[in-house]
RORO-851627 format. One record per residue (C-alpha): residue number from 1; chain; x, y, z; residue in one letter. Coordinates in steps of 0.05 Angstrom, whole numbers, m for minus. Layout:
REM RORO-851627
<num NUM chaine A xx X yy Y zz Z residu A>;
...
***
This chain:
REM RORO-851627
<num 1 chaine A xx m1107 yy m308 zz m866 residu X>;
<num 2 chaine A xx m1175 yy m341 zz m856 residu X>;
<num 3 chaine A xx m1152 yy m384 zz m804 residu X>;
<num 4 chaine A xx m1128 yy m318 zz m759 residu X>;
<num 5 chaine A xx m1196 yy m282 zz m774 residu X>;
<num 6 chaine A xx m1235 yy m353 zz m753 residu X>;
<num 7 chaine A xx m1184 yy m357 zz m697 residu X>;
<num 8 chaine A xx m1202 yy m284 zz m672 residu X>;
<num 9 chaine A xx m1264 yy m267 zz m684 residu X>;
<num 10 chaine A xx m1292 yy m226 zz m753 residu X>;
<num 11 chaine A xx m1311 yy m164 zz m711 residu X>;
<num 12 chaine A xx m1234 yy m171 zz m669 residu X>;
<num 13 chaine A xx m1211 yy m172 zz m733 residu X>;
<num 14 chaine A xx m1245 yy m118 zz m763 residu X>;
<num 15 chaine A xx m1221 yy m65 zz m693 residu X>;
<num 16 chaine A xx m1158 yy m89 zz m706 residu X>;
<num 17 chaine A xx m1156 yy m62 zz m767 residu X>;
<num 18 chaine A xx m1180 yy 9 zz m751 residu X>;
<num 19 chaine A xx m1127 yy 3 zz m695 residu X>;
<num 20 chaine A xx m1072 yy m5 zz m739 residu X>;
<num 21 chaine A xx m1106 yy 50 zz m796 residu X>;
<num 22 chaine A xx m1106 yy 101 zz m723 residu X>;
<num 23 chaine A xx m1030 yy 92 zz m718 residu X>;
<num 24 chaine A xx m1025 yy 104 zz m789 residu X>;
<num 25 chaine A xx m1065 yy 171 zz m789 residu X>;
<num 26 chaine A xx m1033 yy 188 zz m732 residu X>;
<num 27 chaine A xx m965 yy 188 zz m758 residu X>;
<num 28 chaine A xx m973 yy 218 zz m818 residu X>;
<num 29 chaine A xx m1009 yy 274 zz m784 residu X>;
<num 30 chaine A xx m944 yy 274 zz m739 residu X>;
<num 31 chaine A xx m892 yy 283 zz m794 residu X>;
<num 32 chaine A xx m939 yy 339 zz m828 residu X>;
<num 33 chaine A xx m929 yy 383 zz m768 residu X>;
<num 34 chaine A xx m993 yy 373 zz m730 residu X>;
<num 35 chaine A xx m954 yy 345 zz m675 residu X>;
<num 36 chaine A xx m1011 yy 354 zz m623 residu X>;
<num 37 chaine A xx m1070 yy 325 zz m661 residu X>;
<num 38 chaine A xx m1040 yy 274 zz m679 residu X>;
<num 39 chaine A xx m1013 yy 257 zz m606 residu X>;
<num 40 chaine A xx m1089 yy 258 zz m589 residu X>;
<num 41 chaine A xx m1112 yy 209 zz m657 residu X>;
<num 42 chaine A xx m1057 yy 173 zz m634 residu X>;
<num 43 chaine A xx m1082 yy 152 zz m560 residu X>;
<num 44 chaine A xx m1142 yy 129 zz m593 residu X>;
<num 45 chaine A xx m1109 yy 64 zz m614 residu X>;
<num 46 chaine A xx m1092 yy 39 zz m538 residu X>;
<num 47 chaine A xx m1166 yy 60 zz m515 residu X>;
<num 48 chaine A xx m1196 yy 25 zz m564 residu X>;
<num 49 chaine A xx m1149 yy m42 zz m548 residu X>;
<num 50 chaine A xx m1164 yy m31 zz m474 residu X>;
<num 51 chaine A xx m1242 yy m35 zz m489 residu X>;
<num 52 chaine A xx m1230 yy m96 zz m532 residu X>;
<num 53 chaine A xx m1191 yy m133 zz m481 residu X>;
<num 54 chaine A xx m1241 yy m113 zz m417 residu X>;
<num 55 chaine A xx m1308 yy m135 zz m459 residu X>;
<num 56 chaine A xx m1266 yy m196 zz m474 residu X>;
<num 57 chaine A xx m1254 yy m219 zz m406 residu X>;
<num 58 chaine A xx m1324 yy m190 zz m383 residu X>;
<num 59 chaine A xx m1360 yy m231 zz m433 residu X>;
***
């Protein structure tokens, strides 16, 4: 586990996690009927990936 947080970077690490705890809201604001909110929590995850990988290459 230390290797893949050296190998990516502590702060890469560290969006990565809020990514995946996004997806997580998200669905279980899904499957307790608030089918719209969570479609909008939900989109957050591939925004937040998208400005990861752009300040990555435009580093």
């Amino acid at each position: 586990m230390r290797d893949f947080i050296k190998g990516i970077g502590g702060l890469n690490f560290v969006m990565l996690l809020l990514v995946i705890s996004i997806i997580i809201v998200s669905e279980i604001m899904f499957f307790q009927g608030n089918k719209l909110d969570a479609i909008f929590i939900g989109l957050w995850a591939p925004t937040i990936l998208g400005f990861m990988i752009y300040l990555k290459k435009h580093r």
